[in-house]
C-alpha positions, 0 to 999 in steps of 0.5 A: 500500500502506498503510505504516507512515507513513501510519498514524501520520499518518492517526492524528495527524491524527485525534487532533489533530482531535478535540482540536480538535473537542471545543472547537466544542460550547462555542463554540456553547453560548455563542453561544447562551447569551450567557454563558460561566457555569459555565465554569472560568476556570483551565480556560480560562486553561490551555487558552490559555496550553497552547496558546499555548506548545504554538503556538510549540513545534510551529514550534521544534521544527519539528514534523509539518504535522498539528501546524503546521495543528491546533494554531493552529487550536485556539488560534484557537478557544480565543481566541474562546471567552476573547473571549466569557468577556470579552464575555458575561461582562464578565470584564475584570479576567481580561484581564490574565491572559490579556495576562501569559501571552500576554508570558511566552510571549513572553518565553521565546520567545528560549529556544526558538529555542536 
């Protein structure tokens, strides 16, 4: 019988995966493009730190197996598209923004295990 449960997991599922989804598209327009241009660097800046910290609050706060599996995924993901912007684009300078949010997530990871 379909529960409860098993509807509010099939659509966390779902949702997770179209989170995930709708990044592919740009992954592949860039690999077909060699470039990263027309592409927000404060967008793309967001969607690594979001995820990033949106990582390590699944696995803190010991969150639904939809949560641990897609948002990494989503992380790996974004992470390739900030490697092409830098790649393509020879974005260097960008890296040490990406490098900063990467420590300050980490940094403020002792405050999430409490």
């Amino acid at each position: 019988m379909l529960t409860k449960e098993f509807w509010i997991d099939s659509i966390s599922w779902l949702v997770r995966s179209l989170f995930w989804v709708g990044l592919i598209p740009q992954l592949f327009i860039n690999y077909k493009h060699r470039t990263t241009r027309g592409m927000s660097g404060y967008m793309l800046f967001g969607y690594f730190t979001g995820y990033l910290a949106s990582t390590f609050y699944v696995f803190c706060l010991k969150l639904p197996i939809q949560y641990k599996v897609m948002i990494p995924i989503s992380l790996l993901t974004v992470s390739i598209i900030v490697f092409q912007r830098l790649y393509y684009d020879k974005c260097f300078k960008m890296l040490i923004f990406y490098l900063l949010g990467i420590v300050g997530a980490i940094a403020i990871l002792p405050l999430a295990f409490k």
